[in-house]
N, C-alpha and C positions, 0 to 999 in steps of 0.2 A: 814494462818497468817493474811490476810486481810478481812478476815471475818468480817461481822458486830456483835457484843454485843448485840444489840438489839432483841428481840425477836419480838411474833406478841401481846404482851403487853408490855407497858412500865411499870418498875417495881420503887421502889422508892433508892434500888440499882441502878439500871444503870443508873437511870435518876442523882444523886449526882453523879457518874464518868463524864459521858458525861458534867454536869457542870463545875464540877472540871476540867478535862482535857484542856476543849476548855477557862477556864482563866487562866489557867497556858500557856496556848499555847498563847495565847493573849498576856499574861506579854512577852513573846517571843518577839513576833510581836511590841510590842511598846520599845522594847527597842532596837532591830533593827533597827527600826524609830528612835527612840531617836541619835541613835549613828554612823546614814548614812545623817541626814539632819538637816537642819535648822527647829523647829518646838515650838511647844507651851507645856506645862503641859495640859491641856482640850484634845489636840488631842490626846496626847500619853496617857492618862484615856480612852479615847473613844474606839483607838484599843485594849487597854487590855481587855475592854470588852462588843465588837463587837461580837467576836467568841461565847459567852455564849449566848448573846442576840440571835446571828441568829440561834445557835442549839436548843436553846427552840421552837424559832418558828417553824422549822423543825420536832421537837418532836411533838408540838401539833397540827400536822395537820398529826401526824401518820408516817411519812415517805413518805408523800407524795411529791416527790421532785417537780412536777410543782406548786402544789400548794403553797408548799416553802417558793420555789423561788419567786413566784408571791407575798407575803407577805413581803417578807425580801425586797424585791423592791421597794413598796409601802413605809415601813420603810428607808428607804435609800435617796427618797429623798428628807428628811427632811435634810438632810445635803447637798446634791448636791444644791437644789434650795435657800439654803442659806450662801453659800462659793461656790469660784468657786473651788481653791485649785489649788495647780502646779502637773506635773506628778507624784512625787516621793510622793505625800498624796493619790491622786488616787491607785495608784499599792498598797499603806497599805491597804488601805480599801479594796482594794476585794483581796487582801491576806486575810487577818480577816477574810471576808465574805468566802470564798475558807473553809478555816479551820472552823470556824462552821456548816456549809455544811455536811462537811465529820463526825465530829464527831455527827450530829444532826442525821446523818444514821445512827450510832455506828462504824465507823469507826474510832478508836480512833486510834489503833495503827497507820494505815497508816496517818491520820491526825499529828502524833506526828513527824512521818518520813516526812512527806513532808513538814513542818514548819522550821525542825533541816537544810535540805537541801537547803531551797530556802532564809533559814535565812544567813546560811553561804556563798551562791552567790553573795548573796548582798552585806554582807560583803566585801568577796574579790572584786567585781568588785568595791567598794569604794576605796578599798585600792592600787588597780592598776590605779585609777582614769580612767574607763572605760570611754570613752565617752568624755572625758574634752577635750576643746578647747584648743592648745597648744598655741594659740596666746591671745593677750590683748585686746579683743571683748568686748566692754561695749556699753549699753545704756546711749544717750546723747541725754537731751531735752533744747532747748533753748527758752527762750520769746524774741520777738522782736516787736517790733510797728507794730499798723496793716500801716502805712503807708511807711515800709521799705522796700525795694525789696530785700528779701532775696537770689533771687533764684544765685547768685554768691558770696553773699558777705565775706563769709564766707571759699572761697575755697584757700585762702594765707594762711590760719592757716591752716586750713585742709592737704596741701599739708606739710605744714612743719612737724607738729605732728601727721598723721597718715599714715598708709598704705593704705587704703580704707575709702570710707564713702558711705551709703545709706542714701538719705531722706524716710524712711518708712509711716511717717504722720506728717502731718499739719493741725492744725483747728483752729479753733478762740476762745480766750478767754476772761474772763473778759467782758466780754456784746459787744465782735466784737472789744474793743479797741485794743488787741493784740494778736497777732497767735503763734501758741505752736508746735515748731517742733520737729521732733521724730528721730533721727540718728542711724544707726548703722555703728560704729566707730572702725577700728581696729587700735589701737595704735602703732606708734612706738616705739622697746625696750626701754626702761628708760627711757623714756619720765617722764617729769613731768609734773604732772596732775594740779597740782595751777596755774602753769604759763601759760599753753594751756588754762584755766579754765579763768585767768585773758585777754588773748588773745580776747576772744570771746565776754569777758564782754563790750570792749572795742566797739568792733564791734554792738554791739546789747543793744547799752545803761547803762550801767550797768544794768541789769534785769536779773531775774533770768537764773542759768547755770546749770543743774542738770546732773551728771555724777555718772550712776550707776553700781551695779554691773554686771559681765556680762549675759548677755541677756539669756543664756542658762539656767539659773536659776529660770526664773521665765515662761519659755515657759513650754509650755502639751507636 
């Protein structure tokens, strides 16, 4: 059943399947993407088709899997070394690369098997929100003068509006006139975010107050 299609030629048959297969599989894979994360049109084109791309390459170098791989790699990071991307664009990407792999051997049917299955995990582990934070975790960066001693000023608000706080980073900005601190904040229920938001403005000159989404989101 999981035989390869491939013989010890490539035919101009199996070579239009193994195409076909691994962009159909690909439309999979990017709409799985599409429909578990935050992303763009350009990405969700790309994983549709990644799988085609890297099965060719896999065809013309025979079935040679180290060699392959050693090409699709080289090919790969032209996108690594020009996005960094969060965890949830990495796992598409060598999903795609995973499946054009498998059909670039002739492995088609188990390539269509193992897409259908890790398509619908995702799925569900979206749908039972595997993993999500049950609390009100966000990223919070504030400006302050570089002449203001931060390092207490801040913890009257703090103590009122959240549960915890981290100073994760601080650097200087603006050519040294002002430093940029990096929070993580776990909010108190119902809290309102304007008024914690106007708190701090108060505190830190009115300058900028950024409160993001949570932090989970944009980590690897």
């Amino acid at each position: 059943m999981f035989n390869s299609i491939l013989g010890s030629e490539l035919t101009p048959v199996h070579f239009l399947i193994c195409i076909g297969v691994a962009f159909v599989l690909g439309l999979i894979v990017a709409l799985t993407h599409q429909k578990t994360s935050r992303t763009t049109a350009n990405f969700v084109t790309t994983l549709a088709i990644l799988p085609a791309l890297v099965a060719m390459a896999i065809m013309l170098v025979n079935g040679n899997l180290g060699a392959g791989v050693a090409t699709v790699g080289v090919f790969s990071l032209v996108r690594f070394r020009s996005i960094a991307g969060n965890s949830k664009s990495i796992l598409s990407v060598f999903f795609a690369m995973a499946i054009g792999l498998a059909v670039g051997t002739g492995y088609v049917i188990f390539a269509a098997m193992f897409t259908v299955i890790v398509s619908l995990l995702i799925c569900f582990l979206k749908f039972i929100n595997f993993g999500e934070s049950k609390t009100a975790e966000k990223k919070l960066i504030i400006l302050v003068p570089e002449d203001l001693d931060y390092t207490e000023i801040f913890d009257d608000v703090f103590k009122s509006y959240t549960n915890s706080h981290i100073l994760e980073k601080s650097k200087t900005t603006n050519m040294g006139s002002l430093f940029e601190l990096t929070y993580r904040v776990n909010l108190k229920r119902n809290v309102n975010e304007k008024e914690f938001i106007d708190k701090l403005r108060v505190k830190n000159g009115n300058l900028k107050v950024s409160l993001s989404h949570p932090i989970a989101d944009e980590e690897l």
